[in-house]
N, C-alpha and C positions, 0 to 999 in steps of 0.2 A: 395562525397567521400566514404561514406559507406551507404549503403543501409541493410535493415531492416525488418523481418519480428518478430512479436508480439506472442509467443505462450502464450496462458491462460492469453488473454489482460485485460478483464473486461470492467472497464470502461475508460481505459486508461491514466492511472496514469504514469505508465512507459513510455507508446508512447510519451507522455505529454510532459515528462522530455526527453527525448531525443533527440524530436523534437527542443526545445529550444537550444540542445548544438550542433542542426547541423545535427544530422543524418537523415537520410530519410524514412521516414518507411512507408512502402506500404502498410500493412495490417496486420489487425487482427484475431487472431484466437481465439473462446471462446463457449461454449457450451450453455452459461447465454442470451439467445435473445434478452433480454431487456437491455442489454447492450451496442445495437448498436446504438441509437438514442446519447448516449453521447460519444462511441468511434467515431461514424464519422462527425457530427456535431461541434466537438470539433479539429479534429485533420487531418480534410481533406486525412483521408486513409481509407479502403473498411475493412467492419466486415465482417468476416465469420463466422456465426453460424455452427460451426463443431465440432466435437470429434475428437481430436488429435488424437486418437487412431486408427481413419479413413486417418488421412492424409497423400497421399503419397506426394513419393520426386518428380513427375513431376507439381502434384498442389503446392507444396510449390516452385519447384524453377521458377514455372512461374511467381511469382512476382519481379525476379532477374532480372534490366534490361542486357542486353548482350554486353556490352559497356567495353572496358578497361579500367584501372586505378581507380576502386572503390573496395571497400571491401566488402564483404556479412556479414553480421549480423544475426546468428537468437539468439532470445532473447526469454525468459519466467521463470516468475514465478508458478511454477505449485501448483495450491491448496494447502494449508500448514496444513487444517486440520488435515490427520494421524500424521504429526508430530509436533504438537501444545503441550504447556504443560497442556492445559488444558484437555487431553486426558489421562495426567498421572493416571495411574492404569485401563485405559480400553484397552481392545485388537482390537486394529488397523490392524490387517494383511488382514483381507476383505475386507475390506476401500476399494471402486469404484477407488476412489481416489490414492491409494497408486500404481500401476504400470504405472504411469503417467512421472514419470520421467524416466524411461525406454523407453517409445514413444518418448520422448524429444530426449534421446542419441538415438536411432535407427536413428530420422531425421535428427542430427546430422550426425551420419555416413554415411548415403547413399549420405546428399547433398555437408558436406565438405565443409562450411563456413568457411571464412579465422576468424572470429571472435564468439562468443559466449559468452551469458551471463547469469546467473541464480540467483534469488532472492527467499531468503524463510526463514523461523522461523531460530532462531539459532539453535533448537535443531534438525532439520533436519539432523546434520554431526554424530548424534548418530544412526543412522538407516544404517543397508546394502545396502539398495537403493541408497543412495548418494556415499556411498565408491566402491559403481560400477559405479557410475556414473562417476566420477572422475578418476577413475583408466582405465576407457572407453576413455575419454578426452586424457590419457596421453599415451596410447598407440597408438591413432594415431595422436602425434606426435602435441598435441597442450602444450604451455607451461600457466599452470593455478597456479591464482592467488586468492586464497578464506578466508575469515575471518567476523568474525563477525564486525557488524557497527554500533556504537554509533549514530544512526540520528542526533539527537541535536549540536553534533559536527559538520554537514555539514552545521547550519542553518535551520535545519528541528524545530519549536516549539512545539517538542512532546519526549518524551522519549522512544521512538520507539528503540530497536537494531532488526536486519535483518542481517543475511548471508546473503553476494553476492561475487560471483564467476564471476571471467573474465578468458577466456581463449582466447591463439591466439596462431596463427599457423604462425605468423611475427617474433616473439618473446618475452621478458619478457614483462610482463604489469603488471600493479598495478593501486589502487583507487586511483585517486589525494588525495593529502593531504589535513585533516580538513579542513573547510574552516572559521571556527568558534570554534576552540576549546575551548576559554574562557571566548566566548563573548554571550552565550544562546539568542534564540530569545524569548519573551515571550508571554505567551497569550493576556496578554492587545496591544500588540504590534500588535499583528494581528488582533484582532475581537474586540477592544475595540472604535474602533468609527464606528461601524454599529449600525443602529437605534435602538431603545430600544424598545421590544416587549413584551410581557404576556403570559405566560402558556395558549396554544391552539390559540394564536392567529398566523398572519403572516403579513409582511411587504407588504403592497399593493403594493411598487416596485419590490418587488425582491418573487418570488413564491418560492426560497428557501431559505429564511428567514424565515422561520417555527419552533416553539416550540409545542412541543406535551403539549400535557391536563395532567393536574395533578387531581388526585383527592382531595376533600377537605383535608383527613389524610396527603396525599403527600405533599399539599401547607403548611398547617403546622410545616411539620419536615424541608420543605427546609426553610421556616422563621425563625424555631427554629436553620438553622443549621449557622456555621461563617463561612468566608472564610478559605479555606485551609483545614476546618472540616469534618465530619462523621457523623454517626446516635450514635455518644456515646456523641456528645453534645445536644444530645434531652432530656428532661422531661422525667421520666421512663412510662409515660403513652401512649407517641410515639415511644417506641421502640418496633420494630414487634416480635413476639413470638419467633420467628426462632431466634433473635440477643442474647435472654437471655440466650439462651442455650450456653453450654459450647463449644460446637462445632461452633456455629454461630458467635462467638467471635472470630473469626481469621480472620473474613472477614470485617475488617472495612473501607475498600476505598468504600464502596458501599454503595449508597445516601451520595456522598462529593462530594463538592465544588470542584471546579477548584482553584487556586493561582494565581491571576492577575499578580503576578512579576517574575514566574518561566514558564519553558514550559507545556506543559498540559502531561497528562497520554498517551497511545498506542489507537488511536481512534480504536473503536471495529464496529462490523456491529449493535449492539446498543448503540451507543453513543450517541444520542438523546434521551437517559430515563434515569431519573434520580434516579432509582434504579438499574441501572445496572454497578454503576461504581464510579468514581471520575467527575461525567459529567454533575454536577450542576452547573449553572451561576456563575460566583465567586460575584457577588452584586444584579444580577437580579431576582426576586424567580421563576426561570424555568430550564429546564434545556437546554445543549446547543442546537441551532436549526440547522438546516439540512445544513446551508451555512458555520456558524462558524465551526461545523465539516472538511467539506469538505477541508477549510480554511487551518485548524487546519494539514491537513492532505496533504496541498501546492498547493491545485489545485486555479486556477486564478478565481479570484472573478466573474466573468461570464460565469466558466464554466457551462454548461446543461448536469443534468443528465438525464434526462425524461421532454418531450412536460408539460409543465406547469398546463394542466387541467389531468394529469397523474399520479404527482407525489405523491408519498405513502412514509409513515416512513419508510415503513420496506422493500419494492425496494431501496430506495435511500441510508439509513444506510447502507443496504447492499452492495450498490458500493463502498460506501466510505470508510466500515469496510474493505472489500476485499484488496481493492486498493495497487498498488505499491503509496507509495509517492510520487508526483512528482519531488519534491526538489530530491530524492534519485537519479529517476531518468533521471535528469537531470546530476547529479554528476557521474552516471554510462554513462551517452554518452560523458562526457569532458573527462572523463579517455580514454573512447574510441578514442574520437577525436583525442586527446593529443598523445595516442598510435601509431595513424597511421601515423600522420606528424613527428614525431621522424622515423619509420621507411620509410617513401619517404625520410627523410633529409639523412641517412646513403646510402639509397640506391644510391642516388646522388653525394656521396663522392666519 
């Protein structure tokens, strides 16, 4: 019923989630190479290692099959970097990055998909780029639907919000309703019965079930530290130089536990060190490992990021920091679904 292509896929978090709710998605586009062994592997559609910026509308609508009664899709999250907050007070305007979503609307315009969809930082709606993006959408005549999203309210066990944008050229659309507004998933609920492993070691079944190496000072403060806690329950003899200062003091989610009974923090592309975050075991003295991330972050407990004699912390954080949630979107292709059987029911009236 609707057919699909992936701009700025990754490692296929989005394709992931939308595959489950039905859509079709042919292919991926992504500049990251080592992204293709877990986009195709995972999701049975074709990576292209390309620069969107390269791609015209005859390669893009070749993956359109030419059939009546389905719907086109193109879909992408473009890099969120320039418009990240942790950019706040740096000048972003030359950011490689930042006229990315202008190639998005251009491919938009020339190919004219009945559907569209876009996923990014909240603070993305505060840049000129997007209010032309949008204002691009709605002059030709598609009617869009964009607001910020509480993940944890779809079932997502993390505290993740994300802008996402639906547009259609059928008519109104909107994100299904919560699907968990009051019922949070939790961390112990997701990663609490995988086997119990040690700073630097890895589960001999599963290659990403990995905990990176702590060092001696490190094993210490995470022993010293409690659940739910910080480096301000350390001994003053473990707390690092930079924390005493008065400036360093504002940053206390970083070397802290996880909450076994609440959902976890916004998994990052290091989320597997446990000085970069909230991203300590909540009982185990490590910090989380590359599966429970992943987990964390809704992808299927067998997903492959990288051939197993391949993977690395800092490739694989980085898929999973990148990554569309799945859970999200999976909740981005129901809406869609949802979208398009509403409008074949009227048209059939």
């Amino acid at each position: 019923m609707i057919d699909a292509v992936d701009l700025f896929c990754g490692a296929g978090g989005l394709t992931a989630g939308m595959r489950r709710a039905g859509v079709r998605v042919h292919a991926g586009y992504d500049i990251e190479a080592q992204c293709r062994h877990a986009y195709e592997v995972n999701n049975g559609a074709a990576f292209v290692a390309q620069d969107v910026k390269t791609l015209t509308r005859d390669e893009l609508e070749a993956w359109y099959p030419a059939v009546g009664g389905r719907y086109r899709l193109l879909a992408g999250c473009a890099p969120c970097q320039p418009f990240s907050t942790y950019n706040q007070g740096r000048d972003t305007s030359t950011d490689s990055k930042w006229p990315l979503l202008y190639h998005f609307a251009r491919l938009i315009e020339e190919v004219q998909p009945e559907l569209v969809t876009m996923e990014n930082v909240p603070d993305v709606t505060k840049h000129g780029v997007y209010d032309d993006f949008v204002t691009n959408l709605e002059n030709q005549g598609y009617q869009v639907w964009a607001k910020r999203v509480a993940c944890v309210e779809y079932g997502l066990p993390q505290h993740r919000r994300r802008h996402v944008l639906l547009a259609s050229k059928l008519g109104p659309i909107e994100l299904i309703k919560p699907t968990h507004p009051d019922t949070p998933i939790t961390v112990q609920e997701m990663i609490g019965d995988l086997p119990r492993i040690a700073a630097g070691t890895c589960d001999p079944d599963d290659p990403m079930h990995r905990a990176a190496t702590l060092t001696p000072v490190n094993l210490q403060r995470i022993l010293s530290s409690r659940e739910g806690g910080t480096w301000r329950d350390w001994p003053p003899h473990l707390v690092a130089e930079c924390h005493r200062k008065a400036s360093g003091k504002t940053y206390p989610s970083v070397y802290g536990r996880l909450r076994r009974n609440e959902p976890s923090p916004t998994m990052t592309t290091l989320c597997y060190g446990f000085g970069n975050g909230r991203f300590g075991h909540y009982e185990q003295a490590r910090a989380l490992s590359l599966r429970e991330a992943a987990i964390l972050q809704s992808f299927p407990r067998d997903y492959e990021f990288m051939p197993s004699d391949q993977i690395t912390f800092k490739a694989v954080g980085r898929m999973i920091g990148n990554a569309v949630p799945v859970r999200l979107g999976e909740v981005i292709g129901q809406s869609l679904m949802r979208h398009v059987r509403k409008h074949r029911r009227d048209q059939n009236r």
